[in-house]
C-alpha positions, -999 to +999 in steps of 0.1 A: +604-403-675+572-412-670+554-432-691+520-450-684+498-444-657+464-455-642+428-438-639+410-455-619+367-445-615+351-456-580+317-444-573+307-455-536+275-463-527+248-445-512+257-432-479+291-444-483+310-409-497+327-407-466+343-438-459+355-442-496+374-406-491+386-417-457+395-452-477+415-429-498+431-406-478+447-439-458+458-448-492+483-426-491+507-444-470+507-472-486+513-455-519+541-439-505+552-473-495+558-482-532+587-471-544+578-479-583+545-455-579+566-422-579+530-399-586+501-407-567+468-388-567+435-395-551+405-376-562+368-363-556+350-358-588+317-350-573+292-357-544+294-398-550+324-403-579+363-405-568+394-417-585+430-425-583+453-413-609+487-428-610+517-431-630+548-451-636+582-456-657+574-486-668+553-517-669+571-535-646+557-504-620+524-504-630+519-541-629+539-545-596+508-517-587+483-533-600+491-565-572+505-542-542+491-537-513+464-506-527+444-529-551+441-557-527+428-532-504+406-515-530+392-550-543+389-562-506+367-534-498+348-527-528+314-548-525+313-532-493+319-494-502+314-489-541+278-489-566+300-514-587+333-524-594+362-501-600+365-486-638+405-494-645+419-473-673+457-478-685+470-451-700+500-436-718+514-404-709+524-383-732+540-354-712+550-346-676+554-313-657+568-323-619+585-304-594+618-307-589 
């Protein structure tokens, strides 16, 4: 089961909207890539806000996660595409409904 995840908040800068969605959609592979990441979702909130919502088994996932090849990316990039540094949430999760 699933048991903690990650909500991450990124708002990119002015004029930047684009590459941070195109930042994300590459993200994709990677995250599929990581075989401790087994939900992976990167969002649009609005016109400048995005986020990444994923979730994990365990700690061991999430930290092994938190040092893969996404964050570096994300931290890598981040003075160069977001208003200010990424909003990291941990969270637990209570409940699951997945396909089969």
């Amino acid at each position: 089961m699933l048991t903690l995840s990650l909500f991450v908040r990124l708002e990119a800068k002015p004029g930047k909207e684009e590459e941070v969605a195109a930042f994300l959609k590459q993200g994709l592979q990677l995250a599929n890539q990581e075989t401790t990441t087994p939900v992976w979702f990167a969002l649009r909130l609005g016109p400048t806000t995005f986020a990444i919502f994923d979730a994990f088994h365990d700690e061991a996932g999430r930290q092994k996660h938190l040092s893969g090849p996404i964050a570096t990316a994300l931290m890598a990039q981040a003075p160069n595409l977001l208003a200010s540094p990424p909003v990291i949430e941990r969270m637990e999760v209570l409940g699951t409904k997945l396909p089969e």
